[in-house]
Structure formats: structure tokens, C-alpha cells
N, C-alpha and C positions, 0 to 999 in steps of 0.2 A: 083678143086682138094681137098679130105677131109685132112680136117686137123687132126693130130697125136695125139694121146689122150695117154698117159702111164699109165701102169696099172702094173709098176715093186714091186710093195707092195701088191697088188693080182691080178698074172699072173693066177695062177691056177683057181681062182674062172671064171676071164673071159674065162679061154680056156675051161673049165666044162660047163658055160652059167648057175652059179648059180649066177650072180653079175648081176642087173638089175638098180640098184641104183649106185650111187658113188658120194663121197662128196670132193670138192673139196677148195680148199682157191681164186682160180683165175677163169677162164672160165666166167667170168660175160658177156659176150657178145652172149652167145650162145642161137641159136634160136630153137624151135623144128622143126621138121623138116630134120636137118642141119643131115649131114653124117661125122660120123670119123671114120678114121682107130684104133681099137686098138691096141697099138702096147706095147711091152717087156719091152720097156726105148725109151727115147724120149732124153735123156741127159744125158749129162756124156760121152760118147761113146769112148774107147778108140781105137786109132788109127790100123784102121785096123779092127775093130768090123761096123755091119751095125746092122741096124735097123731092125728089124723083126717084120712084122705083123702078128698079131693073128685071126684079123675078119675085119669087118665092122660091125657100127651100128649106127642109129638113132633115136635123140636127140627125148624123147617124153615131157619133160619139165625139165624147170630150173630155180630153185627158191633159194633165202638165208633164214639162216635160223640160228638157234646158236645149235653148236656141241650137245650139252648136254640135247637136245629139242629128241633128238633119242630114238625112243622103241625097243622092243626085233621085233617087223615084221622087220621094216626097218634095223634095223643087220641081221636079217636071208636075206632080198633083196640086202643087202652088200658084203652077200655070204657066212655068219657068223652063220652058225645056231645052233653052241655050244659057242658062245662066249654072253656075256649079255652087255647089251647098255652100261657100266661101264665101262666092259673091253675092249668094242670096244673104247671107248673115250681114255682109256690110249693108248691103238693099235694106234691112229688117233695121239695125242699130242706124242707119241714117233718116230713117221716117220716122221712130221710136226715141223714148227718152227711156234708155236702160241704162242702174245704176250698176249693174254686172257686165256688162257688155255682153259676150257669146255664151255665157255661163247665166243669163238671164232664164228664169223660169219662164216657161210661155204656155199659153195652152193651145194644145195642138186640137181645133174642133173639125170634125169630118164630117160633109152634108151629100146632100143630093137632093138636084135639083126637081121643081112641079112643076 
């Protein structure tokens, strides 16, 4: 069964299929390969709210890497293609709880969509 991947900080880039990339703080265990739902929010869920998936997709690699190592391609593959690697970093450290700030290790996971 795939596991739930959330994408509630860009629902729209995933429902469009301009997000190809996504960086993440946790997911270190993921292989390529590997199938996840993505879905609306994974957490928080308030009582009587469900889960809603948006796709599937497959893991094509996943690597760490530090926030602030990002160029304007991999913002545009984030689904970002008017925002600049700067302002994607503040974007990232303002939804995120990073004890490093732009020197945070992230994992940079690459899919494509089924």
C-alpha cells in the first residue's frame, strides 16, 4: 500500500504536474522506485475532515543535500518558476521548523508522475 506523501504547501503545483522535485526534512528511507499517494495534508485532520488524494507517483531518486545549495532550474522543478532560489529558501524556512536555517540538510526527492 503507497504511502501518503503531503503536499498542503504546494497543492496546486502538484494538481498542475509543474512539481517534479520536492524537498523535504524527513523521508530518508525512500527508495526510487517506491509509489506514494499524493495527497492535500497528511496531518492535522480535523474531526470529520478525510484525506484527499490528488495522484500517484514514483520515487525517481532521493538524496540530502543543504537548503541553500538550490538554483533557479530546481525552483522552477519545485513548481516555482517566478520565485528565485532566495525567495524559495525563505518559502521553505517560513513553513518549516529549521534549526540551521539555509544550511539545513533537506532531502532533495525526484518523482514522476502515474
Amino acid at each position: 500500500m503507497p504511502r501518503n506523501m503531503s503536499f498542503q504547501m504546494t497543492t496546486d503545483q502538484y494538481r498542475n504536474r509543474t512539481k517534479t522535485v520536492t524537498r523535504r526534512l524527513g523521508w530518508w528511507n525512500l527508495k526510487p522506485g517506491e509509489i506514494c499517494n499524493g495527497v492535500e495534508k497528511a496531518q492535522g485532520l480535523k474531526k470529520g475532515e478525510k484525506m484527499v488524494v490528488m495522484g500517484q507517483h514514483r520515487i525517481v531518486s532521493s538524496q540530502p543535500e543543504m537548503l541553500c545549495t538550490i538554483d533557479q532550474n530546481e525552483v522552477i522543478r519545485e513548481g516555482f518558476p517566478n520565485m528565485t532560489p532566495k525567495e524559495f529558501v525563505a518559502f521553505f524556512l517560513e513553513g518549516h521548523k529549521c534549526k540551521n536555517g539555509a544550511l539545513e540538510m533537506v532531502n532533495r526527492i525526484e518523482f514522476e508522475y502515474l
